[in-house]
ZADOVO-927553 format. One record per residue (C-alpha): x, y, z; residue number from 1; residue in one letter. Coordinates in pm, whole numbers, plus 50000, padded with zeros to 5 digits. Example, Ala and Ser with C-alpha at 12.3 -4.5 7.8 and 13.67 -1.06 7.14 Angstrom:
2
<site px="51230" py="49550" pz="50780" guvex="1" zaba="a"/>
<site px="51367" py="49894" pz="50714" guvex="2" zaba="s"/>
This chain:
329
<site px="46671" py="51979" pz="58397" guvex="1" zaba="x"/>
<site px="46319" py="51971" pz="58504" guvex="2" zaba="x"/>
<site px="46327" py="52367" pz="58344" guvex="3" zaba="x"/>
<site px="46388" py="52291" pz="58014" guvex="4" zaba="x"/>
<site px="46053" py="52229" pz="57862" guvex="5" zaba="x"/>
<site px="45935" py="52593" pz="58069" guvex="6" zaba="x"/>
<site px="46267" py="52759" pz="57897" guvex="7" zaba="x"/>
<site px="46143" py="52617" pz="57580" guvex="8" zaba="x"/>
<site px="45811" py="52749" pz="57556" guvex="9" zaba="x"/>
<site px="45897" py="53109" pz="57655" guvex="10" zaba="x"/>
<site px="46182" py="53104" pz="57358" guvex="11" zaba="x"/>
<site px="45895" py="52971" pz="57119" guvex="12" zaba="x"/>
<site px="45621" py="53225" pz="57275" guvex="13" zaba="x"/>
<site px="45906" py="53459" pz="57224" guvex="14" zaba="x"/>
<site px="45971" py="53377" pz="56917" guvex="15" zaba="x"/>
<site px="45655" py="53390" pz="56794" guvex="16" zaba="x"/>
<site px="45550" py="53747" pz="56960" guvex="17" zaba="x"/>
<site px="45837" py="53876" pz="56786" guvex="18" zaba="x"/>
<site px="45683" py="53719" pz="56431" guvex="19" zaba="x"/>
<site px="45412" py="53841" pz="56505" guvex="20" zaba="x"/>
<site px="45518" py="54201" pz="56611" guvex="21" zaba="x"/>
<site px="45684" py="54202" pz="56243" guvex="22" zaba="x"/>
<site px="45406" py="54111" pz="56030" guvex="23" zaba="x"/>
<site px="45212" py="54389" pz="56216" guvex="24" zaba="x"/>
<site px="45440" py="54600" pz="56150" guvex="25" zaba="x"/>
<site px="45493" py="54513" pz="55804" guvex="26" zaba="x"/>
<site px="45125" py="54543" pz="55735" guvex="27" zaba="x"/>
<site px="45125" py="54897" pz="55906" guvex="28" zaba="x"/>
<site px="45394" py="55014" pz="55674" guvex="29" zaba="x"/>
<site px="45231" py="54886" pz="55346" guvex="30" zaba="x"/>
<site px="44930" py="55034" pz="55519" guvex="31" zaba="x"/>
<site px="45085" py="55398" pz="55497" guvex="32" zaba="x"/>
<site px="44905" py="55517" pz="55218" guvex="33" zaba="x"/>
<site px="44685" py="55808" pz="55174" guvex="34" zaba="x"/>
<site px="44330" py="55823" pz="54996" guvex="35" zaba="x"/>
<site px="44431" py="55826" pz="54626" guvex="36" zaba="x"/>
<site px="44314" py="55778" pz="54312" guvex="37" zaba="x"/>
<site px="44455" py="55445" pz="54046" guvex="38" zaba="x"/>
<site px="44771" py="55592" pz="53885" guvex="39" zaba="x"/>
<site px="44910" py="55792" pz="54146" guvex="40" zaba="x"/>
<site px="45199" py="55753" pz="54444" guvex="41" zaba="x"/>
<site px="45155" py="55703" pz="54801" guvex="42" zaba="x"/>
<site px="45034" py="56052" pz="54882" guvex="43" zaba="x"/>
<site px="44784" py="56047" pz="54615" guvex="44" zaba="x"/>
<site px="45002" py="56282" pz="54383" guvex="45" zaba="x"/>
<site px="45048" py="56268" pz="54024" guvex="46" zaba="x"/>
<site px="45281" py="56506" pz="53791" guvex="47" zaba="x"/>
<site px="45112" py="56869" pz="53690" guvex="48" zaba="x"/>
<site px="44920" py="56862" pz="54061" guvex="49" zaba="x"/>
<site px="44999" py="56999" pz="54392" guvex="50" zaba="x"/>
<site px="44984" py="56853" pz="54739" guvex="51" zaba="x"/>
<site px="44784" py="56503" pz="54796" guvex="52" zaba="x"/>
<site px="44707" py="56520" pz="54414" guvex="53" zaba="x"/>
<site px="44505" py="56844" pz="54438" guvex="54" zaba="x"/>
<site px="44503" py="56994" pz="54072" guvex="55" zaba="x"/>
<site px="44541" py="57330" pz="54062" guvex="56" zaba="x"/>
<site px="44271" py="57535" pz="53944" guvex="57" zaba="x"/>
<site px="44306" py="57710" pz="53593" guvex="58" zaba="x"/>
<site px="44182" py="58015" pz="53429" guvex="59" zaba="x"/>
<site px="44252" py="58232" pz="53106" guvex="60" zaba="x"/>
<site px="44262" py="58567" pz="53045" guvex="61" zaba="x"/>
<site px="44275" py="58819" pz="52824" guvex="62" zaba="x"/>
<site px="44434" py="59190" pz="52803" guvex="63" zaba="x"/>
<site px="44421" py="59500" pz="52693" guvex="64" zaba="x"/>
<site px="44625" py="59792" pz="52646" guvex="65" zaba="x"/>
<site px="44584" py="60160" pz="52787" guvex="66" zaba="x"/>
<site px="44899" py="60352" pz="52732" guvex="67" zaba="x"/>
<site px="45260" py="60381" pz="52685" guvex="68" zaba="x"/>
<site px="45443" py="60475" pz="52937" guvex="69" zaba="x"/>
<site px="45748" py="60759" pz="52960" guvex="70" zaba="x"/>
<site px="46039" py="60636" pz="52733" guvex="71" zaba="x"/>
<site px="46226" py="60362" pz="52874" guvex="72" zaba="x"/>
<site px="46187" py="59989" pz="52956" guvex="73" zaba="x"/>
<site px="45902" py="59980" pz="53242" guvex="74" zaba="x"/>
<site px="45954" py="59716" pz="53441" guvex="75" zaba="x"/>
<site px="45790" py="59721" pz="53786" guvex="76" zaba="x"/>
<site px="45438" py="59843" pz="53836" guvex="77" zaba="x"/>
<site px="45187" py="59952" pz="54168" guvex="78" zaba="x"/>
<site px="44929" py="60108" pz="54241" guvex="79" zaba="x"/>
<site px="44930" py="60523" pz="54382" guvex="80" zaba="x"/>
<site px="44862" py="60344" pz="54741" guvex="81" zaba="x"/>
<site px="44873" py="60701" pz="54935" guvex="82" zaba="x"/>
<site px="44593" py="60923" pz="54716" guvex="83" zaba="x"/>
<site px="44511" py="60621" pz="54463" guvex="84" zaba="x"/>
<site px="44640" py="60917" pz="54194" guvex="85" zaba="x"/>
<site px="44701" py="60651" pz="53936" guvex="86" zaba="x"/>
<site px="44999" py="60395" pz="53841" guvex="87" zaba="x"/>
<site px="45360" py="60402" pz="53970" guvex="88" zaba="x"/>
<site px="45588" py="60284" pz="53703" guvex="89" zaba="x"/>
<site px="45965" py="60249" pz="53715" guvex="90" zaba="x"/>
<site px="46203" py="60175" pz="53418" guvex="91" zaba="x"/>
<site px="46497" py="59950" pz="53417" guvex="92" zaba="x"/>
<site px="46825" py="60025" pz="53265" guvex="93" zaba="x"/>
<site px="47116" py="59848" pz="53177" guvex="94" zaba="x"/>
<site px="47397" py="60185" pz="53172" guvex="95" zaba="x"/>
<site px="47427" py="60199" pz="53496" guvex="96" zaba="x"/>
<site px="47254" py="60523" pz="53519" guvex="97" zaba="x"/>
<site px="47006" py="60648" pz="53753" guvex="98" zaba="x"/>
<site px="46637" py="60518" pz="53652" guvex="99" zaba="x"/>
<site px="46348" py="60691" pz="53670" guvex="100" zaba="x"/>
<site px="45984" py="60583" pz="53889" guvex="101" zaba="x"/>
<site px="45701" py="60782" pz="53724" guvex="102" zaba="x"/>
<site px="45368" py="60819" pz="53865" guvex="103" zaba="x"/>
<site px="45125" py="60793" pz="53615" guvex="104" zaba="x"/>
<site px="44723" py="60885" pz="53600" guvex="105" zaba="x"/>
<site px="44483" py="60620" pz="53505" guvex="106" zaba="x"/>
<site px="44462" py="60770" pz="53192" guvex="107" zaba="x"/>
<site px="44845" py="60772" pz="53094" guvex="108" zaba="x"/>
<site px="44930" py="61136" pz="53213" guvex="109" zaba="x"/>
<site px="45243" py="61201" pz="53348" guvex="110" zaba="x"/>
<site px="45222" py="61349" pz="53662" guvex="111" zaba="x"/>
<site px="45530" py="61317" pz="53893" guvex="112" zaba="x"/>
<site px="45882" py="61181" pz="53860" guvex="113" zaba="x"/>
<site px="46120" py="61006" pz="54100" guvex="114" zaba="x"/>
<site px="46485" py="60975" pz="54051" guvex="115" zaba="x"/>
<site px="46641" py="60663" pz="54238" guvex="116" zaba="x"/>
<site px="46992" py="60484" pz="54247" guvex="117" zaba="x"/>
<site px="46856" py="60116" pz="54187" guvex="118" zaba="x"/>
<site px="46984" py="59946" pz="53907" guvex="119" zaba="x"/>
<site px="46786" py="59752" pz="53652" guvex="120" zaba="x"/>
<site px="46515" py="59776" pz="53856" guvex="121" zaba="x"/>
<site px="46278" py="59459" pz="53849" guvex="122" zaba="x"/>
<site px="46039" py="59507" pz="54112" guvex="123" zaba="x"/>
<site px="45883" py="59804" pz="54291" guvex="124" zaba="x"/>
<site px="45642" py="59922" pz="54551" guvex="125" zaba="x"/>
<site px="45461" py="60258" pz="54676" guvex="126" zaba="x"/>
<site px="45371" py="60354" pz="55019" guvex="127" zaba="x"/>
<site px="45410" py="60590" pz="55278" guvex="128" zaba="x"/>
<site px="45519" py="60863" pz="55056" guvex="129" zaba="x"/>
<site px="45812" py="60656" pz="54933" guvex="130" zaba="x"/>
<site px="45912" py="60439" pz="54614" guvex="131" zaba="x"/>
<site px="46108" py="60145" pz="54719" guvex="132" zaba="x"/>
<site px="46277" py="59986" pz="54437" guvex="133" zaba="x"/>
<site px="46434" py="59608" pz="54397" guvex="134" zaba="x"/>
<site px="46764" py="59574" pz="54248" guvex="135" zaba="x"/>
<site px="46928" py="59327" pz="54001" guvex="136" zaba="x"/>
<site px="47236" py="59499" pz="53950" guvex="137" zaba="x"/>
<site px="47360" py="59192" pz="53795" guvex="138" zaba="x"/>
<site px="47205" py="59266" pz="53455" guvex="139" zaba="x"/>
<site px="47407" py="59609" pz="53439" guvex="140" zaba="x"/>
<site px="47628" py="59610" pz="53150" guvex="141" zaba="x"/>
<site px="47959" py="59687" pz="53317" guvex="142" zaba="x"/>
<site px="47849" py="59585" pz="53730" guvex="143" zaba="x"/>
<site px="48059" py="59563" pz="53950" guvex="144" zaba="x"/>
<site px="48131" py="59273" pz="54196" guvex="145" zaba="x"/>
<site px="47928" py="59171" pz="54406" guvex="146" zaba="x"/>
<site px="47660" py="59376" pz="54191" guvex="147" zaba="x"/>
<site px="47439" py="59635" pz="54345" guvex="148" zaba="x"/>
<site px="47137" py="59473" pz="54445" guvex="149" zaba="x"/>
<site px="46910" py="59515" pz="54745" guvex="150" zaba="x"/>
<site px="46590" py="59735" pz="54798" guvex="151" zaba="x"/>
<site px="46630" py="60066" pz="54781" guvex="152" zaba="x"/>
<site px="46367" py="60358" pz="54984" guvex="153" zaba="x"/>
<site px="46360" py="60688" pz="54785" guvex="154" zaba="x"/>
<site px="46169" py="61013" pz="54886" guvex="155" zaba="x"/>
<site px="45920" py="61221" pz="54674" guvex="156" zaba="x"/>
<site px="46258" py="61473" pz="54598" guvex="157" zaba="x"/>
<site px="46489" py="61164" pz="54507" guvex="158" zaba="x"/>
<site px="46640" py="61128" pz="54836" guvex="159" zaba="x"/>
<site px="46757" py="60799" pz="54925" guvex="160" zaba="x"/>
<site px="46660" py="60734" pz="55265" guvex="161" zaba="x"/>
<site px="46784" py="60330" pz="55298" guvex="162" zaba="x"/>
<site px="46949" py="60059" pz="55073" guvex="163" zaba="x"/>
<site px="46906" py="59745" pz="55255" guvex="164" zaba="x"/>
<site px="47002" py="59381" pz="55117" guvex="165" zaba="x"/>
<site px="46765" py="59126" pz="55100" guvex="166" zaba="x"/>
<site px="46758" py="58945" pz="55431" guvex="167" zaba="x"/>
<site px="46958" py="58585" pz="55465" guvex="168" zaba="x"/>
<site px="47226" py="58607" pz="55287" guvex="169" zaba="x"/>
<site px="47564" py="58779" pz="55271" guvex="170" zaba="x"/>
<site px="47569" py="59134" pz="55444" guvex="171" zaba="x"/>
<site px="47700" py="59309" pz="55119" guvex="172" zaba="x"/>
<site px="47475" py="59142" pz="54920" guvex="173" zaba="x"/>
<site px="47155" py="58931" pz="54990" guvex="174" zaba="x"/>
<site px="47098" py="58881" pz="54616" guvex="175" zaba="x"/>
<site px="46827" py="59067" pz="54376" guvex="176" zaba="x"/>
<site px="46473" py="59040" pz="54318" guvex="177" zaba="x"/>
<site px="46182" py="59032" pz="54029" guvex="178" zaba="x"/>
<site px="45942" py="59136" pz="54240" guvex="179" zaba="x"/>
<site px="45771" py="59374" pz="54505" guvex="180" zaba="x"/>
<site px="45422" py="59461" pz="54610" guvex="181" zaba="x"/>
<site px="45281" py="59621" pz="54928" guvex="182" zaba="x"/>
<site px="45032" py="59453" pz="55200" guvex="183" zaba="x"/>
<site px="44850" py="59784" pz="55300" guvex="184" zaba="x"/>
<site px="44627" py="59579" pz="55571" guvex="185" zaba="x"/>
<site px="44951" py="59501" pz="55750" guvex="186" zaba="x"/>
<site px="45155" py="59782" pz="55649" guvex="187" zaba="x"/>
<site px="45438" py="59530" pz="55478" guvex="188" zaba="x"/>
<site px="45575" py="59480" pz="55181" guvex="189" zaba="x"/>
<site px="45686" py="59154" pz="55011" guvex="190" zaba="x"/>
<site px="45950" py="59076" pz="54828" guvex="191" zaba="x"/>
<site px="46064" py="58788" pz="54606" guvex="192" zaba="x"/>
<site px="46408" py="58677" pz="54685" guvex="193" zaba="x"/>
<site px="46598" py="58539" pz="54443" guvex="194" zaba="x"/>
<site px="46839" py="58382" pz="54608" guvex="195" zaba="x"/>
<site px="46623" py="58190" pz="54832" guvex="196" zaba="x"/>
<site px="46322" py="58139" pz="54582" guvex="197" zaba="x"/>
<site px="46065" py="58247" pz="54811" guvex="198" zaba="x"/>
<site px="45886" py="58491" pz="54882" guvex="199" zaba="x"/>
<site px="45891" py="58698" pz="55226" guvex="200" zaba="x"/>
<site px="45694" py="58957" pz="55377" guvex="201" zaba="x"/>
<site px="45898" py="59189" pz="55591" guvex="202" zaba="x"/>
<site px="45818" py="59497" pz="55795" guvex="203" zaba="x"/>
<site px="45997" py="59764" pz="55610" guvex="204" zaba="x"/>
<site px="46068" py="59998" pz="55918" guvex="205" zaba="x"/>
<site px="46256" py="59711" pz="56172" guvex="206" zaba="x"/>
<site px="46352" py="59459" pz="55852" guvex="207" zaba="x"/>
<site px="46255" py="59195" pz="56051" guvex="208" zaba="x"/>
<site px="46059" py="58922" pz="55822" guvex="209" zaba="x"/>
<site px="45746" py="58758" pz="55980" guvex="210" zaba="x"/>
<site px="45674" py="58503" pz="55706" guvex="211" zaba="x"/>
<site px="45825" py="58361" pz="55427" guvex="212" zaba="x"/>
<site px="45763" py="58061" pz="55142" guvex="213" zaba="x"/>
<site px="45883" py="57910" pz="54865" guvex="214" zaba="x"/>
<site px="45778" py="57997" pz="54509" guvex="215" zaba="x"/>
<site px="45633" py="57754" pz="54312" guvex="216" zaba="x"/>
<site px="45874" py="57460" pz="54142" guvex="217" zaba="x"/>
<site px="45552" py="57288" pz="53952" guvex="218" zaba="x"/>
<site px="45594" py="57188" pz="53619" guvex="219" zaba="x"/>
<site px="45479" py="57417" pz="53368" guvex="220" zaba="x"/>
<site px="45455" py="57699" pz="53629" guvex="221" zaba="x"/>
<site px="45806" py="57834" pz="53703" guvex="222" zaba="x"/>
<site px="45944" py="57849" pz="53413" guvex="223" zaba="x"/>
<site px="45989" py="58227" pz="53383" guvex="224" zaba="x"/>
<site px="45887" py="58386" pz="53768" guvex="225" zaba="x"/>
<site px="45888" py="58760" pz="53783" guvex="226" zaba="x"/>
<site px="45630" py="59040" pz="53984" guvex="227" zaba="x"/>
<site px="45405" py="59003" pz="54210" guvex="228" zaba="x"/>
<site px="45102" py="59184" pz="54318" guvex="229" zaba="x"/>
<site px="44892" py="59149" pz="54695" guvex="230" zaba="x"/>
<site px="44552" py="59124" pz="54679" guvex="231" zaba="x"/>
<site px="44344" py="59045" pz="54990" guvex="232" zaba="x"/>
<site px="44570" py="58773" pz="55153" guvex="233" zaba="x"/>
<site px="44667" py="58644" pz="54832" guvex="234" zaba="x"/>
<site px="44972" py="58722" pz="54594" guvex="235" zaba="x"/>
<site px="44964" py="58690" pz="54205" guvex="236" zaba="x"/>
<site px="45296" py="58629" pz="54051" guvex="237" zaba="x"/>
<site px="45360" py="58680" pz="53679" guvex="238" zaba="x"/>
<site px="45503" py="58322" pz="53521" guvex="239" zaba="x"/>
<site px="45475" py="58214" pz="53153" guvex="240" zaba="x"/>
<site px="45671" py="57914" pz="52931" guvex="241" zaba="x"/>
<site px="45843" py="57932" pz="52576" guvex="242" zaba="x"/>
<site px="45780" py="57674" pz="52366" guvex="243" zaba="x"/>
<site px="46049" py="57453" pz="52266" guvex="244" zaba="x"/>
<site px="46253" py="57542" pz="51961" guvex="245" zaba="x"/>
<site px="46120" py="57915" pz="52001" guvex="246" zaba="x"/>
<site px="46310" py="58201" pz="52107" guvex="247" zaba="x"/>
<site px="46027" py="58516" pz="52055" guvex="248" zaba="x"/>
<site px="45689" py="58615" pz="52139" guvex="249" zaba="x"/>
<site px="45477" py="58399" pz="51939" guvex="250" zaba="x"/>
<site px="45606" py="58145" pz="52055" guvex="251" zaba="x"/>
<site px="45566" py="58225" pz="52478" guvex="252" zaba="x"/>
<site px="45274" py="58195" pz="52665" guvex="253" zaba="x"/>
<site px="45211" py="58459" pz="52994" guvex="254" zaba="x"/>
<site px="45065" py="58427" pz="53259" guvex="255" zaba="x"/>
<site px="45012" py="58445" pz="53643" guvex="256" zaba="x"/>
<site px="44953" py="58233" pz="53980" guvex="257" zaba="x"/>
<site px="44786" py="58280" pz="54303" guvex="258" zaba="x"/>
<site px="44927" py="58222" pz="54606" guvex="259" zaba="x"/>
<site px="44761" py="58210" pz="54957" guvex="260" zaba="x"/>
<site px="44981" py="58397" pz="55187" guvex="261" zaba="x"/>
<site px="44828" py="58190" pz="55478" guvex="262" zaba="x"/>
<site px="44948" py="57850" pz="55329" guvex="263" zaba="x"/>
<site px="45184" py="57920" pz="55046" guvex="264" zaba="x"/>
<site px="45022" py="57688" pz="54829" guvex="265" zaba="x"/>
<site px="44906" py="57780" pz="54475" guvex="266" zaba="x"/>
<site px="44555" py="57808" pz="54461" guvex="267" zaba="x"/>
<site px="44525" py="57904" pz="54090" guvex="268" zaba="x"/>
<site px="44686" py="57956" pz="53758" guvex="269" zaba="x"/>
<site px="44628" py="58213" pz="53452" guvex="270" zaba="x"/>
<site px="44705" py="58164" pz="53106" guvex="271" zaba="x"/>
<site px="44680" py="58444" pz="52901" guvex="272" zaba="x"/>
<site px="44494" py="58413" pz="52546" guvex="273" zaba="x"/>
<site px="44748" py="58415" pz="52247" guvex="274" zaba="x"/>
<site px="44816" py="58738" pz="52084" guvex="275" zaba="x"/>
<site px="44836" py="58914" pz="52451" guvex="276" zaba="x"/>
<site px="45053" py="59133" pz="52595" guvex="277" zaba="x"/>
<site px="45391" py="59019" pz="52775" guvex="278" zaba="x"/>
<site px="45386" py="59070" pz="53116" guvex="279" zaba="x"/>
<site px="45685" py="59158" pz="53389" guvex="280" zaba="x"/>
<site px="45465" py="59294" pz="53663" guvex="281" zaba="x"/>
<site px="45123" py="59316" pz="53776" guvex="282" zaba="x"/>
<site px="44864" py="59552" pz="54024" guvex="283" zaba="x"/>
<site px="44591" py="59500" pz="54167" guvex="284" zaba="x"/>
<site px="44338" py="59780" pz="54226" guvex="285" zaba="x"/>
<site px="43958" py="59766" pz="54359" guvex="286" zaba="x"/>
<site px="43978" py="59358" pz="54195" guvex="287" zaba="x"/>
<site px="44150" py="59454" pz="53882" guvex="288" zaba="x"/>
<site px="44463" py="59324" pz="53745" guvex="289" zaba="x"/>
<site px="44700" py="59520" pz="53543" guvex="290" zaba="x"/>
<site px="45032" py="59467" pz="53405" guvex="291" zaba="x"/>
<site px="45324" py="59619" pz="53212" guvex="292" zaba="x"/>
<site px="45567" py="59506" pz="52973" guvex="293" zaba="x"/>
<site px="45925" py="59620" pz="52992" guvex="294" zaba="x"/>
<site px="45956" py="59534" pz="52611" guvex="295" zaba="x"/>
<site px="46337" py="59353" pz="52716" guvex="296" zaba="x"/>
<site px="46227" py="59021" pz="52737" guvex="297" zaba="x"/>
<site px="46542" py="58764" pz="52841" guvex="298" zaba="x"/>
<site px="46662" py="58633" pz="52505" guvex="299" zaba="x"/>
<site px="46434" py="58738" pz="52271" guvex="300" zaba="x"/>
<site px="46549" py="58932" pz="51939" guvex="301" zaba="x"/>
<site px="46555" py="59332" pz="51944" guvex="302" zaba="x"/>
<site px="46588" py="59376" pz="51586" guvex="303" zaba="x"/>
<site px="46188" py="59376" pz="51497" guvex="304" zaba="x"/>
<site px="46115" py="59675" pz="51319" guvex="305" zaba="x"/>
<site px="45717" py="59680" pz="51441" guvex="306" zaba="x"/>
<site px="45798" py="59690" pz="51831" guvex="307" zaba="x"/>
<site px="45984" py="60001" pz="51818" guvex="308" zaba="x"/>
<site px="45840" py="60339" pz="51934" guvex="309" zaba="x"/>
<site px="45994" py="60673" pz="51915" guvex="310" zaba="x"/>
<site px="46243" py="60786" pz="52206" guvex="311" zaba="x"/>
<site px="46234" py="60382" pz="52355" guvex="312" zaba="x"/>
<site px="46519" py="60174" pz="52399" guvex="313" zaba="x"/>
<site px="46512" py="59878" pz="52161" guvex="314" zaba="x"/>
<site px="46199" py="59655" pz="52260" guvex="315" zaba="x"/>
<site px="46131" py="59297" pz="52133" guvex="316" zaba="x"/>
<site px="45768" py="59270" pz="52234" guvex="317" zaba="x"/>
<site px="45481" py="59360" pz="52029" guvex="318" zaba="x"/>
<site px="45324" py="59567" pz="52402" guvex="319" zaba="x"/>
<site px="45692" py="59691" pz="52517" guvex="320" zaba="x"/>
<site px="45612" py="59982" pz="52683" guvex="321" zaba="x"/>
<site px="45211" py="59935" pz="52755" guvex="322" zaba="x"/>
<site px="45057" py="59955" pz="53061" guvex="323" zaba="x"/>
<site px="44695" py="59714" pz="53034" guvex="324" zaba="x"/>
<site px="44444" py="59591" pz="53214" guvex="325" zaba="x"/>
<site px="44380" py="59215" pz="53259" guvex="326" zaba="x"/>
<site px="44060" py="59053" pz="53281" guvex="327" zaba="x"/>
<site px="44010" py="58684" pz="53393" guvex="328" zaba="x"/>
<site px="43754" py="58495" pz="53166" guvex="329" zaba="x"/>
């Protein structure tokens, strides 16, 4: 018995170590917080910012058209990277018929045509004396199933040299895209994957993809992502937002947001003035943006008399069938 009163103190030191140990650790835990600003959560974030409560910075922008393009609905634009000739432009279709890439001047002349087997093209690229062409064969009329998607490689005579799905997903069909664009510093392309909404950059001679990230999910941002555009270890990707209880063009704001390739975080966001043209894709050449409107927006109306031009499909954009420039104010 003469133990007791020693077995009593170690269970109370015990005891209270163990208290102790818990308040610590409760005050670590409510500790956890980062530097933030009244109003916000834990990691200093509030809605309409990105990480730690960064806000994302904004710009507007204004735009201007050049030309019209061939006959068609043009929906995937780059720049002549081989010669720097001019534009290349390729059409979408919904007949299931061939569609056409065109290669364009900077002045609107037409000076070479390519004839591929993508379908509804919505996203394009030019290099290495080849037009390689994302598909979204699911907006075909009559498609069949799975639709044709996938990125397609045709030659300057209209060869096809590869049709290759859109890597992680099923082997017949990886899904489609909205967008291409070429990294001529690394000689890659990148694509945005649908499927996965990311984008990936991907050596188009092995397939093999070195880096990938997700698109933006930010509030007021991803409504409506389409093309994209490298320029100099960033990539601009069109976006714009339709006002509620509209269902046209006046009532849809364009517009575009910066990416760094390095991090994947947004590191800035264009709104386009009102009254300006309706993008689908956008280029990048020597700093300046350009665009092009397919004039077959999702959902909007096709029956406005004043959108129509000669030899075009129906359009329901007031700058279906433009190419323009776009300059950041």
């Amino acid at each position: 018995m003469r133990n007791l009163p020693r077995r009593r103190e170690l269970l109370g030191a015990g005891m209270g170590l163990c208290a102790s140990l818990g308040a610590s650790a409760a005050a670590a835990q409510s500790s956890e917080t980062a530097p933030r600003e009244p109003g916000t959560d834990a990691l200093g974030r509030r809605l309409g910012t990105g990480p730690r409560g960064r806000q994302i910075p904004k710009r507007t922008a204004k735009t201007t058209k050049l030309f019209l393009t061939p006959p068609g609905w043009p929906n995937a634009i780059d720049i002549d990277h081989d010669q720097k000739r001019g534009f290349w432009v390729q059409e979408q279709r919904h007949d299931n018929k061939k569609e056409a890439a065109w290669l364009i001047d900077w002045n609107g002349k037409l000076l070479h045509t390519v004839i591929t087997n993508s379908k509804n093209t919505s996203g394009m690229c030019f290099a290495d004396g080849y037009v390689w062409s994302g598909a979204n064969g699911a907006s075909e009329i009559d498609h069949p199933t799975p639709p044709i998607n996938g990125i397609f490689q045709t030659d300057m005579n209209g060869k096809q040299i590869s049709h290759r799905q859109i890597p992680f997903g099923p082997k017949e069909d990886g899904g489609a895209t909205h967008g291409m664009t070429w990294q001529a510093d690394a000689g890659k392309m990148w694509i945005e994957a649908n499927r996965l909404d990311a984008l990936i950059g991907i050596d188009p001679k092995t397939w093999d993809v070195d880096y990938m990230f997700p698109t933006t999910r930010a509030a007021g941002l991803s409504q409506r992502l389409h093309g994209i555009a490298y320029d100099d270890g960033f990539v601009w990707q069109v976006t714009g937002h339709q006002k509620e209880g509209t269902s046209s063009y006046e009532g849809y704001t364009p517009g575009l947001i910066k990416y760094s390739i390095k991090t994947g975080q947004v590191v800035q966001a264009v709104e386009f003035m009102p009254g300006s043209c309706d993008i689908h894709d956008v280029a990048v050449y020597n700093g300046q943006l350009y665009g092009v409107d397919a004039g077959e927006h999702p959902g909007w109306s096709i029956d406005n008399p004043a959108y129509q031009h000669p030899g075009f499909p129906p359009l329901n954009s007031p700058s279906g069938g433009y190419v323009f420039r776009i300059d950041l104010i």
